[in-house]
C-alpha positions as CSV (number, residue, x, y, z in Angstrom):
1,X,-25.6,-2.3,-25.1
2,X,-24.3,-1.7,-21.6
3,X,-21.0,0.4,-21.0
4,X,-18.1,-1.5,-19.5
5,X,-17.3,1.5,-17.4
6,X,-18.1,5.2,-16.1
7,X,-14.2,6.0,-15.0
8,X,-12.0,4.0,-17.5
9,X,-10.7,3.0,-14.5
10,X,-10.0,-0.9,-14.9
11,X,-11.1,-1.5,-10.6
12,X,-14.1,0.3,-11.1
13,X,-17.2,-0.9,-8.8
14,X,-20.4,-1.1,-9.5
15,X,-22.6,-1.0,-6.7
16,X,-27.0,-1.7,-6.1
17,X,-28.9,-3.4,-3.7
18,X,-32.2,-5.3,-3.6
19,X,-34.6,-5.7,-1.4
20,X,-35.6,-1.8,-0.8
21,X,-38.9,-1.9,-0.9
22,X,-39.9,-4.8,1.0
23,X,-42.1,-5.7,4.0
24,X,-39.6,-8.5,5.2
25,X,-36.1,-9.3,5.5
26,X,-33.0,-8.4,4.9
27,X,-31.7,-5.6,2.1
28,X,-29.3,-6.8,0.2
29,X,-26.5,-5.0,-1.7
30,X,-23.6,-6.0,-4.1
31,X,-20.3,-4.9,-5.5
32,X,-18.8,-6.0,-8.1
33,X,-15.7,-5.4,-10.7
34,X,-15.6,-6.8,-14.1
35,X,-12.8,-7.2,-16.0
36,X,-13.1,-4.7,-19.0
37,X,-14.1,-7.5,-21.8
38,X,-17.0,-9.0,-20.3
39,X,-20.0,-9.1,-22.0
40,X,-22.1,-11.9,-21.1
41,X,-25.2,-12.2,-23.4
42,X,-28.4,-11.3,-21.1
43,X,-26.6,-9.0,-18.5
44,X,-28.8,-6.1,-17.8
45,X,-30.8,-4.7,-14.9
46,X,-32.0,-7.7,-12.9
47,X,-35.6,-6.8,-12.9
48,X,-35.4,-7.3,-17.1
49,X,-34.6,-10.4,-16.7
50,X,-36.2,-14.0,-16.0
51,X,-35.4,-15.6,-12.7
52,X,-33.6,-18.2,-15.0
53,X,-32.0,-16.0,-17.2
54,X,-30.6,-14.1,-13.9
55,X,-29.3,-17.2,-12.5
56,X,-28.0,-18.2,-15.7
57,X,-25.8,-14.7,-15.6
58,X,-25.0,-14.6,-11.7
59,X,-23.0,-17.5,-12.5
60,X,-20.9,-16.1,-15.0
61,X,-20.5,-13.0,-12.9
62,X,-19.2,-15.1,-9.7
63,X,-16.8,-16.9,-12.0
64,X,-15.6,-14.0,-14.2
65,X,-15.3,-10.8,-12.1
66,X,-12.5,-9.5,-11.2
67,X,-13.8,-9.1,-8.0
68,X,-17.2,-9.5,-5.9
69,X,-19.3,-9.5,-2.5
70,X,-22.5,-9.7,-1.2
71,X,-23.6,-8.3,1.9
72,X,-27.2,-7.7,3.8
73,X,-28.4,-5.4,6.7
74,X,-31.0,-6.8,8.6
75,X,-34.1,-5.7,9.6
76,X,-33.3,-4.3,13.1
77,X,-30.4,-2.4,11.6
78,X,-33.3,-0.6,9.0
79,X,-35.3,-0.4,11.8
80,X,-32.7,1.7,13.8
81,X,-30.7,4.0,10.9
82,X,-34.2,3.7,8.1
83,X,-34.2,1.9,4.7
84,X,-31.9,4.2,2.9
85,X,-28.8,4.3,5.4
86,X,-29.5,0.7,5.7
87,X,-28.7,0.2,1.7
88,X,-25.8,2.4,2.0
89,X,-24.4,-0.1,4.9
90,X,-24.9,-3.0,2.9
91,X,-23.4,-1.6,0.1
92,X,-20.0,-0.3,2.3
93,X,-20.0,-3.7,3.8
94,X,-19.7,-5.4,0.1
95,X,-17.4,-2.9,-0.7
96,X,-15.1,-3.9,2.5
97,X,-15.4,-7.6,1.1
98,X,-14.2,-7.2,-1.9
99,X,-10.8,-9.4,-2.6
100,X,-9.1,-6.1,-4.7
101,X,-9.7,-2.3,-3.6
102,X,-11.9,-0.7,-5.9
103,X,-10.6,2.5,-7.0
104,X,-14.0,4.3,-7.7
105,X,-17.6,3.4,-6.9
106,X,-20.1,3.8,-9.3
107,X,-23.9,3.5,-7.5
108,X,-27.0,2.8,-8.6
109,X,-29.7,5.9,-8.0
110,X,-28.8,9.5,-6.8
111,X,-27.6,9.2,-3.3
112,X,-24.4,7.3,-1.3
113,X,-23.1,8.0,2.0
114,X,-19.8,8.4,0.4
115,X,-17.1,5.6,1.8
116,X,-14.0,7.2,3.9
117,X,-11.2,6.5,0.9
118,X,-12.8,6.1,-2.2
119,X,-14.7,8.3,-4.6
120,X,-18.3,7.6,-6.0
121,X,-20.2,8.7,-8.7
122,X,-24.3,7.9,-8.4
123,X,-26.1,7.3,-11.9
124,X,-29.7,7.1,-11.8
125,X,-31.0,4.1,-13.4
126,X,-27.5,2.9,-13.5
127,X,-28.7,-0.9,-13.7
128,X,-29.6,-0.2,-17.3
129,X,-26.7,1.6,-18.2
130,X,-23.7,0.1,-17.2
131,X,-22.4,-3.8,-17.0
132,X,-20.8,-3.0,-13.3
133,X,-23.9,-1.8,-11.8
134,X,-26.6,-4.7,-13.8
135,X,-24.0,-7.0,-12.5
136,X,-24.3,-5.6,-8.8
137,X,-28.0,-5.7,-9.6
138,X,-28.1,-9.6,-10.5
139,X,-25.9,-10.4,-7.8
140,X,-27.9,-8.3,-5.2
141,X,-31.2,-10.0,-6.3
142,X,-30.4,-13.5,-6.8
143,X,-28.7,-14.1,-3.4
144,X,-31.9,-12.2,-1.7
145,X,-34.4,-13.9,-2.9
146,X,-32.1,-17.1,-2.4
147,X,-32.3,-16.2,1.5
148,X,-35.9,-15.5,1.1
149,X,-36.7,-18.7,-0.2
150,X,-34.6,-19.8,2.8
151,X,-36.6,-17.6,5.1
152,X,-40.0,-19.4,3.7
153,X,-39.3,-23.0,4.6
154,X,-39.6,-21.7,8.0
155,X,-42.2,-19.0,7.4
156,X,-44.7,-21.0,5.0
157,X,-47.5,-18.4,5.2
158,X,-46.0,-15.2,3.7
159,X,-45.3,-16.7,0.4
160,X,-42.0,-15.6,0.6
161,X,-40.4,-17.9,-2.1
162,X,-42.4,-16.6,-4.4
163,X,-42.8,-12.8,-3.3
164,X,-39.6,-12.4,-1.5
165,X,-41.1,-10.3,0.9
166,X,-42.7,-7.5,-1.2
167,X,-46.0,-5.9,-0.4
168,X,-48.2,-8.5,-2.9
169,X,-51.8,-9.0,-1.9
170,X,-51.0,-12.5,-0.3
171,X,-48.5,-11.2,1.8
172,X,-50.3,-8.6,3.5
173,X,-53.5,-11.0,4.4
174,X,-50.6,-13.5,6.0
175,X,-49.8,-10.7,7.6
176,X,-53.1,-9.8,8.6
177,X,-53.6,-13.6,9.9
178,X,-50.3,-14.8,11.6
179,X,-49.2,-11.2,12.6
180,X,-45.8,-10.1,11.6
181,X,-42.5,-12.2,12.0
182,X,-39.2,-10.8,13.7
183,X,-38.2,-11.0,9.8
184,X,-40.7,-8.2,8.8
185,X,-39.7,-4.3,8.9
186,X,-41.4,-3.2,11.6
187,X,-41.2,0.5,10.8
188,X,-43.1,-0.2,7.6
189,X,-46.4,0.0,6.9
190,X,-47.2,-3.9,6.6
191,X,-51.1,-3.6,6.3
């Protein structure tokens, strides 16, 4: 059973991205506030979950939350700052799109650039601990590999719909092939 909250604080945000580890595109991060009594069926970290059963809960999330937002950092901008300060953009820009000010952020994994105004608390394996943060992690997720399967219809080779651009065996001989894509991380090791 998840825990509604780490503060008490009822505009608690939990925060986690998606995307880290990948050879392509964009990493994506969420932020999200639930309202203290929600406790959909199936939420928990998005990796223990189906790709239907995900879906199922994103949309619950969107209409339920108090508050949420999505937001990516692109390739050239992991490029130039590295994957980690990368995540920690996304995750300030979803913070700065949230419709209510959070009064405390609660972040997946032990480190944050910590925001200007409000104060954070990192949790290591958050995602399986607390209903803020597996909601961040759905959210995070879903609308990634939504933008990856976006990214394929125009990329065909790289199997991106189906390995939204993690280092799988196909991906790496596309890469090999067709070279790399102004889409793929070039300060990763793609081969």
């Amino acid at each position: 059973m998840l825990i509604a909250s780490h503060t008490g604080q009822p505009l608690e945000a939990g925060l986690d991205e998606a995307g880290r580890g990948c050879l392509a595109g964009p990493v994506y991060a969420a932020a999200v506030i639930l309202p203290p009594d929600f406790t959909p069926q199936f939420l928990n970290d998005s990796k223990q979950l189906t790709a239907k059963r995900r879906e199922a809960v994103r949309t619950e999330i969107c209409r339920e939350a108090v508050a949420w937002a999505v937001a990516e950092a692109s390739p050239d901008e992991i490029a130039t700052i590295n994957i980690a300060q990368a995540s920690y953009l996304a995750m300030h820009r979803a913070v700065a799109q949230l419709a209510v000010t959070p009064t405390h952020l609660l972040v997946d994994g032990n480190r944050f650039r910590a925001h200007a105004t409000l104060p954070h608390t990192c949790i290591i394996g958050g995602d399986g601990l607390y209903r803020n943060i597996a909601a961040a992690s759905v959210l995070a997720k879903t609308f990634r590999d939504e933008r990856m399967r976006e990214l394929a219809a125009a990329y065909p080779h790289y199997g991106w719909e189906q390995n939204a651009g993690y280092p799988t065996a196909l991906h790496r001989a596309a890469i090999r092939e067709f070279g790399p894509t102004e889409h793929h991380r070039m300060g990763f090791q793609l081969l």
